[in-house]
Steps between C-alpha positions, in 0.01 A plus 500: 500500500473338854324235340866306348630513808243337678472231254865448507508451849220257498738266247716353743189390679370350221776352406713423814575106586608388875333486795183647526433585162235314454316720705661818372463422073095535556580861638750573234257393236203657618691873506663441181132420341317753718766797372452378157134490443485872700744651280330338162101599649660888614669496191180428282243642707660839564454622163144362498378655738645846359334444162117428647600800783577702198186405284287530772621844554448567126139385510426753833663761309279489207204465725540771679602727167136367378329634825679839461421577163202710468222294278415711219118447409360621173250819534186497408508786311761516270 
C-alpha cells in the first residue's frame, strides 16, 4: 500500500525536464526500479518461504510422531 505512493512520487523525477534534471531522472529511475523489483521479489518470495516453512514443519512433525510411538517388537514366544 505505501509502495504506489512512493513510486508515484518518484515519476516526476523520472520524468521531469528543466534545469537540473539531468541529475535528478537517474534518482527518479533508480526508485521507480528499486520499488518495483521489491514489490515483485516480496511478492513471490513471501509465499515461498511459507510453503518450505510449512513443509519443513510437516517433516519435524512426523519425526517426532515416529520417536514417540512405542516400537512394537514381536515376542518370542507367541
Amino acid at each position: 500500500m505505501n509502495t504506489k505512493p512512493a513510486l508515484l512520487g518518484g515519476v516526476p523525477l523520472a520524468l521531469g525536464t528543466g534545469m537540473g534534471a539531468e541529475l535528478r531522472r537517474p534518482l527518479g529511475i533508480s526508485i521507480i526500479g528499486g520499488l518495483i523489483l521489491s514489490q515483485l521479489l516480496t511478492l513471490y518470495t513471501t509465499p515461498v518461504i511459507y510453503l518450505a516453512f510449512d513443509r519443513l514443519a510437516k517433516r519435524l512433525g512426523r519425526l517426532r510422531a515416529k520417536r514417540r510411538a512405542p516400537q512394537l517388537q514381536p515376542e518370542a514366544g507367541s
